[in-house]
N, CA, C and O atoms as CSV, one atom per row, in Angstrom:
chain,resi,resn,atom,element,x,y,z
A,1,UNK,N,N,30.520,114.055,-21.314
A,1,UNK,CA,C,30.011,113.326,-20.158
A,1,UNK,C,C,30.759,113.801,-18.908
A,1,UNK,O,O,31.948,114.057,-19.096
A,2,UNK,N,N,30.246,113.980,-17.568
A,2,UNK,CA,C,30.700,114.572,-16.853
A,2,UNK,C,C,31.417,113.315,-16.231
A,2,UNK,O,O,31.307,112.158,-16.636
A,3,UNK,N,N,32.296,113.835,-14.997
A,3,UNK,CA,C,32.582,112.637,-14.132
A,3,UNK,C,C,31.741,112.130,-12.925
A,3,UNK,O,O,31.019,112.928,-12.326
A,4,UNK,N,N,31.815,110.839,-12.558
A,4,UNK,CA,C,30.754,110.604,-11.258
A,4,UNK,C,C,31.144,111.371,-10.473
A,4,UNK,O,O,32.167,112.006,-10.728
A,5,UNK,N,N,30.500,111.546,-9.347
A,5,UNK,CA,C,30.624,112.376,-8.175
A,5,UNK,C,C,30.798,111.535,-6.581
A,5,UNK,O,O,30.906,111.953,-5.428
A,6,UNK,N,N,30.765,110.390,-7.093
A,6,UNK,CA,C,31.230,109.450,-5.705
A,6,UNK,C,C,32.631,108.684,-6.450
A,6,UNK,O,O,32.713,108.301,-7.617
A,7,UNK,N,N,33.471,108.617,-5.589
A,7,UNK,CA,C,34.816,108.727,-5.360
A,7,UNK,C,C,35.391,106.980,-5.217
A,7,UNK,O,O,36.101,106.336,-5.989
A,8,UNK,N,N,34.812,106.621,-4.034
A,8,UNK,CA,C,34.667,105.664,-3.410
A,8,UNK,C,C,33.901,104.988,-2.886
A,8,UNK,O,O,32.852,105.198,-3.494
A,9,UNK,N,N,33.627,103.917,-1.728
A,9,UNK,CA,C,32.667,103.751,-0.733
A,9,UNK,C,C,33.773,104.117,0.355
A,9,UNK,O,O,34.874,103.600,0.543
A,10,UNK,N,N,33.388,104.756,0.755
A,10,UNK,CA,C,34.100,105.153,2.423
A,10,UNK,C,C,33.851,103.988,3.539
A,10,UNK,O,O,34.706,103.357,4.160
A,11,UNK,N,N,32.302,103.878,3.619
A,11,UNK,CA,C,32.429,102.905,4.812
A,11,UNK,C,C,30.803,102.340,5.033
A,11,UNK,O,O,29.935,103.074,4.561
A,12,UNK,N,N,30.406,101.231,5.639
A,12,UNK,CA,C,29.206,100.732,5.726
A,12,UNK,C,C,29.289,100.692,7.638
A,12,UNK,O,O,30.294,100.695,8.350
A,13,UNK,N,N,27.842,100.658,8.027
A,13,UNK,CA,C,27.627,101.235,9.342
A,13,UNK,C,C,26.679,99.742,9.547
A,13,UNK,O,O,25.846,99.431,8.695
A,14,UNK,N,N,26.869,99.084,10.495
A,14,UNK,CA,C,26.784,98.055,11.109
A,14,UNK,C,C,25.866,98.192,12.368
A,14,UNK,O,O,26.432,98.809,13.270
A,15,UNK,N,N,24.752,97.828,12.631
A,15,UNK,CA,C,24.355,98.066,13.781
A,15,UNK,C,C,24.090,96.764,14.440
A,15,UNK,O,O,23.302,96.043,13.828
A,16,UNK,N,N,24.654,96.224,15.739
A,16,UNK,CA,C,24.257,94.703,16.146
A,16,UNK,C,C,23.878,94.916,17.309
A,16,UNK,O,O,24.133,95.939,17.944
A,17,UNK,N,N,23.066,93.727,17.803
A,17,UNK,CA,C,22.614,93.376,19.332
A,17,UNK,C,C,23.382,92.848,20.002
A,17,UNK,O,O,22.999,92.746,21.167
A,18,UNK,N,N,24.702,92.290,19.718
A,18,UNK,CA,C,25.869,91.271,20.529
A,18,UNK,C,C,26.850,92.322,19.993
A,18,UNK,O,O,27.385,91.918,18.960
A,19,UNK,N,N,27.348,93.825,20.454
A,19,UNK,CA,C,28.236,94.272,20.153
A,19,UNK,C,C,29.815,93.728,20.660
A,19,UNK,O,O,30.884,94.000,20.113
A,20,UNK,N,N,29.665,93.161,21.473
A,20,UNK,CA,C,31.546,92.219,22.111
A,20,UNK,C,C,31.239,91.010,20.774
A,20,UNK,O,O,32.125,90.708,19.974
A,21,UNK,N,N,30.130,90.545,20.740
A,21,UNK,CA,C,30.858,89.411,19.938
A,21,UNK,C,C,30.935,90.004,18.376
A,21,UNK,O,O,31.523,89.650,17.354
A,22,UNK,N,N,30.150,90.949,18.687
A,22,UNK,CA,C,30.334,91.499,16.508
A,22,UNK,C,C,31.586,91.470,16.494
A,22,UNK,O,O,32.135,90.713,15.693
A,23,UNK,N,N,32.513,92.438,17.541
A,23,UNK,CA,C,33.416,93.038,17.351
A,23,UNK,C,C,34.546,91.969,17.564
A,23,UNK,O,O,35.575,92.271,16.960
A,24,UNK,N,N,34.596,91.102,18.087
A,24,UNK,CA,C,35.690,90.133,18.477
A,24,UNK,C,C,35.415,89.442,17.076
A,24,UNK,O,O,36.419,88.983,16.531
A,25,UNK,N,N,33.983,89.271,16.286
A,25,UNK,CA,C,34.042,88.147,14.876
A,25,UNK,C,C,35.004,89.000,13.919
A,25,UNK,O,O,35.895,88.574,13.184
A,26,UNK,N,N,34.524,90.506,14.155
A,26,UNK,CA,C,35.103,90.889,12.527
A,26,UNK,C,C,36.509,90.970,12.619
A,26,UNK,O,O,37.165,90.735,11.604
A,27,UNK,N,N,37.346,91.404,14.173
A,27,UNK,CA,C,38.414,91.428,14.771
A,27,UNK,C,C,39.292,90.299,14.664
A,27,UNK,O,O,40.055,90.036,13.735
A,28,UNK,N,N,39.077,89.612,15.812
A,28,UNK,CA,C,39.700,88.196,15.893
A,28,UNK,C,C,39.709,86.912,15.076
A,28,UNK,O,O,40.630,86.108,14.932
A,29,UNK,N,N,38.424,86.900,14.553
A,29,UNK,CA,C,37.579,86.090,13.434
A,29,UNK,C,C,38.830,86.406,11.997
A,29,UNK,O,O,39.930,86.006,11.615
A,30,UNK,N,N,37.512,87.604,11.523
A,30,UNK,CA,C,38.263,88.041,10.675
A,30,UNK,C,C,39.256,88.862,10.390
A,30,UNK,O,O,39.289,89.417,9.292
A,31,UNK,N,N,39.909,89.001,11.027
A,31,UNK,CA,C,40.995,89.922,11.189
A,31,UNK,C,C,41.069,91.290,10.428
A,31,UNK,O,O,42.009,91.684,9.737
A,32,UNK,N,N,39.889,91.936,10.693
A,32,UNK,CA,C,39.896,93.426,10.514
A,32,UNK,C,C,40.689,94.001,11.295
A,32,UNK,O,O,41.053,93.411,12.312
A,33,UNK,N,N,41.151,95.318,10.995
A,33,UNK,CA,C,41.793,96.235,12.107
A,33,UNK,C,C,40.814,97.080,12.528
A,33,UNK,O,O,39.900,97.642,11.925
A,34,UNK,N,N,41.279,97.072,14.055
A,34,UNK,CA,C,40.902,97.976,14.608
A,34,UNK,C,C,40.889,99.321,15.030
A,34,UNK,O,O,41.259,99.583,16.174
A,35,UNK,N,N,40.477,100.292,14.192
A,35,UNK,CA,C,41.046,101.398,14.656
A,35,UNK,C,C,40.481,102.569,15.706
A,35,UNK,O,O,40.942,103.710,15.673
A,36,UNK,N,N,39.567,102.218,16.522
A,36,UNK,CA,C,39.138,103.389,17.314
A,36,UNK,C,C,38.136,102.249,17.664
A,36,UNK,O,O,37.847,101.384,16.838
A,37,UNK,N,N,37.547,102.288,19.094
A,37,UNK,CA,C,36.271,101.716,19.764
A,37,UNK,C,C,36.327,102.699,20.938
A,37,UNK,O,O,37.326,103.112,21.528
A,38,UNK,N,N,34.990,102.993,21.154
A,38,UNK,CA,C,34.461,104.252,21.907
A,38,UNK,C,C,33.218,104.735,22.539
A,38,UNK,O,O,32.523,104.765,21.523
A,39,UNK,N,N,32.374,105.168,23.561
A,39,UNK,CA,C,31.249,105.304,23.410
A,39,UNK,C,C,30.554,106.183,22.684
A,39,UNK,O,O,31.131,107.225,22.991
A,40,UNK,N,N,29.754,106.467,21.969
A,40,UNK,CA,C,29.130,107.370,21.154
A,40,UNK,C,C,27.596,107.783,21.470
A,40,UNK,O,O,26.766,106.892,21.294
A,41,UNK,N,N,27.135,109.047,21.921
A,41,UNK,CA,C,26.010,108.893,22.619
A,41,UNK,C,C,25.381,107.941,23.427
A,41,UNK,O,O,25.903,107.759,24.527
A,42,UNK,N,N,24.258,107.208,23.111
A,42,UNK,CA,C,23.540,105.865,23.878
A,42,UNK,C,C,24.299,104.588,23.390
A,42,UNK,O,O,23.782,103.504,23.664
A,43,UNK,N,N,25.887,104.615,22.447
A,43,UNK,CA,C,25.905,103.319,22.161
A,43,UNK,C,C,27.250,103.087,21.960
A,43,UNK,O,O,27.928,104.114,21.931
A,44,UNK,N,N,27.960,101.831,21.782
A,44,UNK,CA,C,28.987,101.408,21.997
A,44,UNK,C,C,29.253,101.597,20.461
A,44,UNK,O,O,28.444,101.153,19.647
A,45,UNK,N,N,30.839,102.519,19.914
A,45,UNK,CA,C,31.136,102.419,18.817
A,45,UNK,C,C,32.558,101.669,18.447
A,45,UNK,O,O,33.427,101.415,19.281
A,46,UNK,N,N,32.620,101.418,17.294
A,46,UNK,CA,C,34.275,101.035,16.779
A,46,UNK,C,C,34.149,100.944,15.386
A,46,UNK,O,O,33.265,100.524,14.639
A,47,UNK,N,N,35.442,101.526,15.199
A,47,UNK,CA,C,36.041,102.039,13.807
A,47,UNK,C,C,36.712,100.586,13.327
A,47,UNK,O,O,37.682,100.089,13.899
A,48,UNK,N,N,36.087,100.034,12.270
A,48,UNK,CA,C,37.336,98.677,11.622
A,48,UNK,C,C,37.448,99.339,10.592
A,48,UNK,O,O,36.811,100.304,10.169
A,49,UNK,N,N,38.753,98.473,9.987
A,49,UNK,CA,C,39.306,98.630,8.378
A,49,UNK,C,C,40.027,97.103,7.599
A,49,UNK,O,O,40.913,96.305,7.904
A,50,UNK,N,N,38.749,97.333,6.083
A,50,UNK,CA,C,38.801,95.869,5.689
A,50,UNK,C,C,39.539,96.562,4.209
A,50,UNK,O,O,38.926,97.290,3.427
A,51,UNK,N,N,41.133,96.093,4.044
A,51,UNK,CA,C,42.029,97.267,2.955
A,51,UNK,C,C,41.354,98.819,2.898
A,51,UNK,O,O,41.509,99.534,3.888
A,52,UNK,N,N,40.647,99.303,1.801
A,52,UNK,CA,C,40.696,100.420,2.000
A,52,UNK,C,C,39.174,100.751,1.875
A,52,UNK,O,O,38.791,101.417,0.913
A,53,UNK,N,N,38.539,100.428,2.560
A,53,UNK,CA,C,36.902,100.185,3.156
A,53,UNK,C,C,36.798,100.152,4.647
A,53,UNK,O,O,37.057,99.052,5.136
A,54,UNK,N,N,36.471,101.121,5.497
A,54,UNK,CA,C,35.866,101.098,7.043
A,54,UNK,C,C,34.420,100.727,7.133
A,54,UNK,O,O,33.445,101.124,6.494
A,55,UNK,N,N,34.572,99.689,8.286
A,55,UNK,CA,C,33.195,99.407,8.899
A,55,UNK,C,C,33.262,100.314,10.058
A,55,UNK,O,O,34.240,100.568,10.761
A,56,UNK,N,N,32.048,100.762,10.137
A,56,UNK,CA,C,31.868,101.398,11.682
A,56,UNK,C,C,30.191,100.121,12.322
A,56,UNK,O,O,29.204,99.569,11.836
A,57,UNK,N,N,30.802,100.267,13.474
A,57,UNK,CA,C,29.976,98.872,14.136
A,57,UNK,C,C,29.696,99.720,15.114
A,57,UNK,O,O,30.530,100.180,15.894
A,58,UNK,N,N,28.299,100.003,15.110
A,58,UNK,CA,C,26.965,100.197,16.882
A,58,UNK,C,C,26.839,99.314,17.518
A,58,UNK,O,O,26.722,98.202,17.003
A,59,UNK,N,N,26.816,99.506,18.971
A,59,UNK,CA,C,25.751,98.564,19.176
A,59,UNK,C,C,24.590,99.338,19.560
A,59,UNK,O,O,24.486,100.564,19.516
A,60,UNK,N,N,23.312,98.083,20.127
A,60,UNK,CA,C,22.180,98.939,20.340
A,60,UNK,C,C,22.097,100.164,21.098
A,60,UNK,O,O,22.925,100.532,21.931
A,61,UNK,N,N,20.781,100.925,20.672
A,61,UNK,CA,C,21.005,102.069,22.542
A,61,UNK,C,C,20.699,101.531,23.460
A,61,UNK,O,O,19.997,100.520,23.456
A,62,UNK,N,N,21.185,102.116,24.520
A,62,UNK,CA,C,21.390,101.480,25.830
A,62,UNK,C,C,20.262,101.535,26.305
A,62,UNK,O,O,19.981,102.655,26.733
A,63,UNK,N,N,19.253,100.549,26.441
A,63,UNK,CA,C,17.738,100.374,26.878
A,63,UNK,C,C,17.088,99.979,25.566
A,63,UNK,O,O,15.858,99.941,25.575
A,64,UNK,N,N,17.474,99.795,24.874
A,64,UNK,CA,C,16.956,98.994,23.747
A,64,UNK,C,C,17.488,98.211,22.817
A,64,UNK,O,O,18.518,98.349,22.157
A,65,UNK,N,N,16.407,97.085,22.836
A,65,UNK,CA,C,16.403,95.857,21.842
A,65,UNK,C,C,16.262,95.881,20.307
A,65,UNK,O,O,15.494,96.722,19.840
A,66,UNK,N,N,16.835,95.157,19.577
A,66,UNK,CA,C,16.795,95.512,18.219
A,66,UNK,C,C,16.068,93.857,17.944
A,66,UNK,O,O,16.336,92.854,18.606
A,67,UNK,N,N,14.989,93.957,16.647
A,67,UNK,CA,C,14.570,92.952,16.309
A,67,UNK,C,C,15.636,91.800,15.121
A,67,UNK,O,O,16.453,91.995,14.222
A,68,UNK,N,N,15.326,91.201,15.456
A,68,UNK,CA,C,16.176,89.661,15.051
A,68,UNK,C,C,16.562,90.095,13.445
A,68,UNK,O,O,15.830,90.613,12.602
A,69,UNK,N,N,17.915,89.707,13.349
A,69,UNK,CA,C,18.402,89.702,11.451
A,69,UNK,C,C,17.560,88.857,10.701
A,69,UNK,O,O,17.366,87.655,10.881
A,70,UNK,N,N,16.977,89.750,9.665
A,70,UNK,CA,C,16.350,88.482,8.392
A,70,UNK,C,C,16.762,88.732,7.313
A,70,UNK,O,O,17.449,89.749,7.215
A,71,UNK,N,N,16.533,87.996,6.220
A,71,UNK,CA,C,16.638,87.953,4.936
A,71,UNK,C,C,15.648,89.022,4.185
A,71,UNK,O,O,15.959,89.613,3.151
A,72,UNK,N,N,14.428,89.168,4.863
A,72,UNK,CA,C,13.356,89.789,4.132
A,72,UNK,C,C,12.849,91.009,5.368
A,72,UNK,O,O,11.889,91.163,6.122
A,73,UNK,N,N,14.084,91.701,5.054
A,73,UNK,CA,C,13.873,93.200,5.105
A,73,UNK,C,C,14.484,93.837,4.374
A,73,UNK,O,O,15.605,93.381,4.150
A,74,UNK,N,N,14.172,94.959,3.752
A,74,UNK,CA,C,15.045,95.656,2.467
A,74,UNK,C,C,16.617,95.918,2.859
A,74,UNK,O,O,17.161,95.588,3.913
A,75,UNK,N,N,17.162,96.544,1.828
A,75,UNK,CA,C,18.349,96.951,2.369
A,75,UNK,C,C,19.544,95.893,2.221
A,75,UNK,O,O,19.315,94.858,1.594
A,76,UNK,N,N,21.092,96.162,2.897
A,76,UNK,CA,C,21.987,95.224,2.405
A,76,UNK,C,C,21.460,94.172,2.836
A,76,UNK,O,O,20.779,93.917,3.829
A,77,UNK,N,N,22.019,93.313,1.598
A,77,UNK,CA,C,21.855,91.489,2.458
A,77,UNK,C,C,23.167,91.108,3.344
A,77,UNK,O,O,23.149,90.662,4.491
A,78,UNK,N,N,23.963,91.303,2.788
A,78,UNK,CA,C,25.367,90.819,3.129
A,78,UNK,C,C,26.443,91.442,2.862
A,78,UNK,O,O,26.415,92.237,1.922
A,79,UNK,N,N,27.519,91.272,3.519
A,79,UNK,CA,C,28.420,91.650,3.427
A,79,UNK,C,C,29.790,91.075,2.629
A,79,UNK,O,O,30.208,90.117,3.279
A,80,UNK,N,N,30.531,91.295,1.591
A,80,UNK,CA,C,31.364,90.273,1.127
A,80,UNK,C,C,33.114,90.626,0.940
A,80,UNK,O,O,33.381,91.484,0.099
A,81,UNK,N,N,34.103,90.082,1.586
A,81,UNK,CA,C,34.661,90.578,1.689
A,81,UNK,C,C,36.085,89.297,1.267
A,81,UNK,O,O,36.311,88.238,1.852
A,82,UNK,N,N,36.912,89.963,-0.053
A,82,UNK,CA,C,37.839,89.009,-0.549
A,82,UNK,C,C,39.025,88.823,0.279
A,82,UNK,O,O,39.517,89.694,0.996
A,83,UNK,N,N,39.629,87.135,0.073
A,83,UNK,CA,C,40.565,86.788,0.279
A,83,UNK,C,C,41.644,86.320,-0.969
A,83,UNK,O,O,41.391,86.057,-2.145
A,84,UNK,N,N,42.828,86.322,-0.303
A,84,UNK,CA,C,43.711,85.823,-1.437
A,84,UNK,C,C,43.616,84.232,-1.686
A,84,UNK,O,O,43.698,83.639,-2.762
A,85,UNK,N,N,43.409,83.673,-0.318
A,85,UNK,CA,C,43.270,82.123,-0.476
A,85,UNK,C,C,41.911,81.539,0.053
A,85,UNK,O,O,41.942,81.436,1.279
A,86,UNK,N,N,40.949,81.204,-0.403
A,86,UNK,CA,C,39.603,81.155,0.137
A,86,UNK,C,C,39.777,79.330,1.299
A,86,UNK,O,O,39.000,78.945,2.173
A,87,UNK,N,N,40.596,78.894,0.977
A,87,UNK,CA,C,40.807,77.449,1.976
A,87,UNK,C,C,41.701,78.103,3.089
A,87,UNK,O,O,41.200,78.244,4.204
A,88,UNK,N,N,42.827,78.460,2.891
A,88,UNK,CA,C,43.288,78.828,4.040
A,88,UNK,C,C,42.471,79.934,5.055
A,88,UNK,O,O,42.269,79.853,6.267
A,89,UNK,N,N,42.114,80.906,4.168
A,89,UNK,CA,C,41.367,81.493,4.781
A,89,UNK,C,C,39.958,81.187,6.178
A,89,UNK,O,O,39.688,81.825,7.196
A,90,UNK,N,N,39.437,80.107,5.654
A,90,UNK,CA,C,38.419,79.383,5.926
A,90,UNK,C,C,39.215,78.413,7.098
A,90,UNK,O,O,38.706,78.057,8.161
A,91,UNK,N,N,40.051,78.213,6.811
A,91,UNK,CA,C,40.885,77.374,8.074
A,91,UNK,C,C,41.190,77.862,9.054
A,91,UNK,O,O,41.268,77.145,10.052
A,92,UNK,N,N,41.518,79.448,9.159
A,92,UNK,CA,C,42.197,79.807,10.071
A,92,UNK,C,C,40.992,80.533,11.216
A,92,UNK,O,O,41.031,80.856,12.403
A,93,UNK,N,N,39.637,80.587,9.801
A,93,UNK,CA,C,38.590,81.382,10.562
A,93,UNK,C,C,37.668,80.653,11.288
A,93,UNK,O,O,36.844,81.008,12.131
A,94,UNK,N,N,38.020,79.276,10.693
A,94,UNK,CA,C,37.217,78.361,11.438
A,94,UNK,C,C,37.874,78.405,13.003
A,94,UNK,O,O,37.150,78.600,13.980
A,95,UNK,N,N,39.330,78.200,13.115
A,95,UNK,CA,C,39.714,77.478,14.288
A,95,UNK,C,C,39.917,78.626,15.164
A,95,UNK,O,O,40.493,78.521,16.247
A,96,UNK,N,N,39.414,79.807,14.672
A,96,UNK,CA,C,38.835,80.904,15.865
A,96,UNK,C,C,37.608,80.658,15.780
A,96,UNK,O,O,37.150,81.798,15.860
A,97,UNK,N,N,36.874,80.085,15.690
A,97,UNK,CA,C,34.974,79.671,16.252
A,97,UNK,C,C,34.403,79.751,15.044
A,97,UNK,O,O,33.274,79.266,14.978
A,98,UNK,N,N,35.095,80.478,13.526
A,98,UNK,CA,C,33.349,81.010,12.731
A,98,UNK,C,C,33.123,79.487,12.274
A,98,UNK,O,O,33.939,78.570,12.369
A,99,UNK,N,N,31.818,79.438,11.755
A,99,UNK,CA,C,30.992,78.880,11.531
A,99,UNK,C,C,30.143,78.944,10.287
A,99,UNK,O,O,29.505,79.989,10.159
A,100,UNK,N,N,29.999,77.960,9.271
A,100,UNK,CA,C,29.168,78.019,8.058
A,100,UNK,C,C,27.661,78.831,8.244
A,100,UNK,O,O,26.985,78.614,9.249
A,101,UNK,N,N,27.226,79.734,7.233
A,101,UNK,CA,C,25.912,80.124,7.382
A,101,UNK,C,C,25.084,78.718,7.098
A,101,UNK,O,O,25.349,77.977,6.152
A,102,UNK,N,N,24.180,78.503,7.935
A,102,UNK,CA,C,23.307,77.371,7.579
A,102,UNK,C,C,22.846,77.378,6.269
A,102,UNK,O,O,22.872,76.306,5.665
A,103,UNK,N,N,22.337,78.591,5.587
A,103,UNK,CA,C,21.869,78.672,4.391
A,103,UNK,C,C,23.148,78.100,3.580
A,103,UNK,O,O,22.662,77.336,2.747
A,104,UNK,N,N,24.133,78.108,3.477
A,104,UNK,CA,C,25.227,77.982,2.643
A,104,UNK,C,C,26.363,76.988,3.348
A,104,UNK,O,O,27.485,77.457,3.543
A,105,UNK,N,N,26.117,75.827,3.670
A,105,UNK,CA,C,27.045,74.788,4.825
A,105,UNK,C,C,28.377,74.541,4.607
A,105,UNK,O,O,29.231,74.233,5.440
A,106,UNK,N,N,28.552,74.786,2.766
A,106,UNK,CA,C,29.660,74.988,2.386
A,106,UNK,C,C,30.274,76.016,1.280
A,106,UNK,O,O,29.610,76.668,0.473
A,107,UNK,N,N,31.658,76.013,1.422
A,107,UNK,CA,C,32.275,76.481,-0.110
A,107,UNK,C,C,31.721,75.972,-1.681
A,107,UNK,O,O,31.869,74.813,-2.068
A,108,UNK,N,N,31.105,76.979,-2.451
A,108,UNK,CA,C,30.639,76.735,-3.357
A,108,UNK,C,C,30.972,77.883,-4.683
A,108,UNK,O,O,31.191,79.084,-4.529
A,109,UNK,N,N,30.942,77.230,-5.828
A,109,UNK,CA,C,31.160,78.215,-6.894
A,109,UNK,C,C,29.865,78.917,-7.556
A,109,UNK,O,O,29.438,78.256,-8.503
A,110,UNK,N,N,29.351,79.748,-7.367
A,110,UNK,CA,C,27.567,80.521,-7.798
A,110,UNK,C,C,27.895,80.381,-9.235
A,110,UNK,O,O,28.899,80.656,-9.891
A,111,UNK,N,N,25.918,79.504,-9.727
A,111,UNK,CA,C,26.472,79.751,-11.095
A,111,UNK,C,C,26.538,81.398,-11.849
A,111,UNK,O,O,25.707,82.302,-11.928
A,112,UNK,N,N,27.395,81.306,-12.140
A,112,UNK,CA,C,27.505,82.620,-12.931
A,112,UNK,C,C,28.675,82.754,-12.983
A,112,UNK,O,O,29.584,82.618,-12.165
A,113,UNK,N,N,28.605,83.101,-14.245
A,113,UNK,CA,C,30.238,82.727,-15.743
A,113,UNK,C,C,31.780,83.594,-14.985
A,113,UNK,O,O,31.621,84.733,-14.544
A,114,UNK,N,N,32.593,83.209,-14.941
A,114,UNK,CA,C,34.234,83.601,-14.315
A,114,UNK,C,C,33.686,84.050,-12.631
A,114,UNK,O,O,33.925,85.222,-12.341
A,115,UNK,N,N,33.085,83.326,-11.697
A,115,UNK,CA,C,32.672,83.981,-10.772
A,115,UNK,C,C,33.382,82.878,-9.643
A,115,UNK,O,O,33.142,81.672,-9.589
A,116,UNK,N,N,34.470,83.776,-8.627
A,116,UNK,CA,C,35.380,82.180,-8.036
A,116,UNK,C,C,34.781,81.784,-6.746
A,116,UNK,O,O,33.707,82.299,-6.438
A,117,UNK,N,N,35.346,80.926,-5.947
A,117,UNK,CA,C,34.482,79.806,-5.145
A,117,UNK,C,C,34.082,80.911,-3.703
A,117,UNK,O,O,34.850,81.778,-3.288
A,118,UNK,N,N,32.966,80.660,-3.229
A,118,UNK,CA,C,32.760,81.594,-2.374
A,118,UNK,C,C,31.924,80.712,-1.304
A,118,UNK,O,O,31.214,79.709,-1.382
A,119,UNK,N,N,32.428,81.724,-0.086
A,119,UNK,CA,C,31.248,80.900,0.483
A,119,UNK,C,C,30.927,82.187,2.017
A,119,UNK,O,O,31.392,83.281,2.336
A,120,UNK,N,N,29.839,81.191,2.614
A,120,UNK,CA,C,28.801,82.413,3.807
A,120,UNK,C,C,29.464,82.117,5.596
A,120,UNK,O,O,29.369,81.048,6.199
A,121,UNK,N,N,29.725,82.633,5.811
A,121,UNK,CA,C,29.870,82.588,7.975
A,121,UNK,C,C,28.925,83.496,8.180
A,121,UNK,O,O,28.672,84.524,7.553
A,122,UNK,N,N,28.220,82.831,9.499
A,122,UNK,CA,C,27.530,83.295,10.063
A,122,UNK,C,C,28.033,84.130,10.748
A,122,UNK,O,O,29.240,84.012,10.958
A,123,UNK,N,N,27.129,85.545,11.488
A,123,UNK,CA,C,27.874,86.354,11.658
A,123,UNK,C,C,27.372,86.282,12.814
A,123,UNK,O,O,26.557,85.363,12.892
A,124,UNK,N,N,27.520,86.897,13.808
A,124,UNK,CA,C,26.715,87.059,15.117
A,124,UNK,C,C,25.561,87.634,15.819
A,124,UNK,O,O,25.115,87.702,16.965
A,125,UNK,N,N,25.304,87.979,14.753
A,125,UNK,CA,C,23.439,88.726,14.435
A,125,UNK,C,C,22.826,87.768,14.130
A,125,UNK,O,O,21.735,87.641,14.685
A,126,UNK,N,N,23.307,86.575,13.017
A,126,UNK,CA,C,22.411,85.682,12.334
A,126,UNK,C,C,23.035,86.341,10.788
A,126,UNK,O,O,22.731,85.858,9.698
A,127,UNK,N,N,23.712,87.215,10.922
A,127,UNK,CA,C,23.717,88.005,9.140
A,127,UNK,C,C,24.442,87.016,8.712
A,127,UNK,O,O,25.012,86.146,9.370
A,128,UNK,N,N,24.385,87.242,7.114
A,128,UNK,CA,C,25.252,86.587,6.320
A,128,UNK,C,C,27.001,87.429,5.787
A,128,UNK,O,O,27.177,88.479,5.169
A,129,UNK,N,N,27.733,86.721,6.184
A,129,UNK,CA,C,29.263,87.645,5.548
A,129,UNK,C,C,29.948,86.794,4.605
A,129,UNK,O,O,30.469,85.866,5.224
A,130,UNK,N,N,30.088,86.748,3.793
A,130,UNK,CA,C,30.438,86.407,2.004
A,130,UNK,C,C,32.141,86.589,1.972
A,130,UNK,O,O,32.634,87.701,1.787
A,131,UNK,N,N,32.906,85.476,2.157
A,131,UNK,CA,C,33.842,85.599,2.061
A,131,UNK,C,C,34.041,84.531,0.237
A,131,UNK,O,O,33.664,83.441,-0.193
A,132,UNK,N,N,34.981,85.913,-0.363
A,132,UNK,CA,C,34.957,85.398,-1.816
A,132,UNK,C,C,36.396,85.576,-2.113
A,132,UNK,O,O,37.147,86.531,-1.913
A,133,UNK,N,N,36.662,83.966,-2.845
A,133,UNK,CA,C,38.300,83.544,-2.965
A,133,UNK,C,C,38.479,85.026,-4.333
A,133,UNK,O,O,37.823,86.021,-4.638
A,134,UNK,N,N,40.024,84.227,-4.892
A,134,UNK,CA,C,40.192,85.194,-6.053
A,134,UNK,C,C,39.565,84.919,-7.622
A,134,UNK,O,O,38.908,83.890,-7.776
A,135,UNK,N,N,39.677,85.423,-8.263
A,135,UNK,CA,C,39.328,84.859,-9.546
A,135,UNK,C,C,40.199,84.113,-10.664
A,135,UNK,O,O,39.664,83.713,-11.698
C-alpha cells in the first residue's frame, strides 16, 4: 500500500463581506494569531494561525457584493475549532461580544457515542464556528 500524498491541511480560505469585523472575531474574539494582513489585488488579505492550521481571510473585491451566508449551499458548513476548556473558553469569548449561533443557543453534547460538549458562535457573515471542548 502506498502512502497518502496529503501531508496535512495547510489552510482554509475564508472569504467575508465584513472583513474588519471577520478579522477582529477570529483575532480578538477568538484569539487567533495574526500573522500578515495586506492588500492582495482587489481585496483586503490576512494570514491567521489556529495551532498548526492557517486561515487566510478575503474580503470582497472592491466594487463587489457577496450574497448572504446559508446553510444550503454546497461546500464547508462550518468551521470547528478545539479548546482545552469549553466554559472558560465560552466566557472569555463571550465578554469580547461573541454570541450563540441562533441555530444552536447553547452548549450541547451531539448525540453521538464519546463525542464532548460543543457548541456554535455566530460568526460575522451569519456562518457557523464550532467551538469543541476536549474529550
Amino acid at each position: 500500500m502506498s502512502e497518502p500524498l496529503i501531508c496535512a491541511l495547510h489552510h482554509v480560505a475564508i472569504q467575508t463581506g465584513h472583513f474588519e469585523e471577520s478579522l477582529a472575531f477570529y483575532v480578538e474574539v477568538l484569539g487567533l494569531r495574526l500573522l500578515e494582513r495586506r492588500q492582495f489585488k482587489r481585496r483586503q488579505l490576512a494570514w491567521l494561525q489556529a495551532g498548526s492550521t492557517k486561515i487566510e481571510l478575503f474580503s470582497n473585491r472592491e466594487g463587489e457584493a457577496l450574497a448572504l451566508w446559508s446553510d444550503f449551499y454546497c461546500g464547508p458548513v462550518h468551521l470547528a475549532f478545539e479548546v482545552a476548556n469549553l466554559d472558560d473558553f465560552l466566557a472569555l469569548a463571550q465578554k469580547r461580544g461573541a454570541r450563540f449561533h441562533p441555530s444552536h443557543p447553547e452548549p450541547f453534547v451531539p448525540p453521538v457515542p464519546n463525542e464532548p460538549r460543543i457548541a456554535f458562535l455566530l460568526g460575522p457573515d451569519g456562518e457557523e464556528v464550532e467551538i469543541r471542548g476536549p474529550v
